[in-house]
N, C-alpha and C positions, 0 to 999 in steps of 0.2 A: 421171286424176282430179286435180280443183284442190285444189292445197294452202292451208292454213288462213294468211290475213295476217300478217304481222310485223306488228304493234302497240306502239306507246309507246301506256305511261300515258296522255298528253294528249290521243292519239286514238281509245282506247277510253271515255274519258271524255266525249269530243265526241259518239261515237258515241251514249253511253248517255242523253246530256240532250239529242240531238235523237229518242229514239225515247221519251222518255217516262220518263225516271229520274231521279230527283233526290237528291241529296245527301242521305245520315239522316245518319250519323256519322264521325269517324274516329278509329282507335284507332293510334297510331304513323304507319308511313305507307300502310297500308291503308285506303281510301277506301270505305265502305259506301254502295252505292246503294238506295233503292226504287222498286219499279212496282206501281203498283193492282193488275193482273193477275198480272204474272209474278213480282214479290217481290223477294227478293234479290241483287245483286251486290257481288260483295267484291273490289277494283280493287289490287293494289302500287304504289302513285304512286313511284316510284323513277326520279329523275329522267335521262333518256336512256336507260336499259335499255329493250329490248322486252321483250311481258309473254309468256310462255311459251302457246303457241298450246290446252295445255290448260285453260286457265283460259279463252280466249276461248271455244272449242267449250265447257264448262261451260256459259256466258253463253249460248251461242246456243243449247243445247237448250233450257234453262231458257225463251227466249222462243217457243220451239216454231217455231225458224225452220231454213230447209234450207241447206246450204251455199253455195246459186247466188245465196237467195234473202238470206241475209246480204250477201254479198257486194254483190248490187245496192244495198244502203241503206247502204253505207258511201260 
């Protein structure tokens, strides 16, 4: 089974403003996204850290997307 990517911040962010997210707010250094459809994403912009792969799978259910099938749009 494939395991879920290693992510920075800058490239779940890439991810989420080329699939249709855009910047609402940010409170500290939590980056809040929204999508018409799917809603919410809450981002830790902590710069060089990867982001903890449960917080990506959060993201990707929320877009009703599958593992193979995130993976291809990255």
């Amino acid at each position: 089974m494939t395991k879920l990517p290693r992510l920075t911040a800058a490239e779940l962010i890439k991810f989420l403003n080329k699939n249709g997210y855009n910047l609402n707010r940010q409170e500290g250094s939590h980056k809040i996204f929204r999508h018409p459809v799917y809603g919410r994403a809450t981002v830790p912009d902590h710069a060089g850290k990867t982001i903890h792969p449960k917080i990506i799978k959060e993201i990707m259910v929320s877009m009703g997307l599958t593992l193979e099938k995130f993976l291809s749009l990255l």
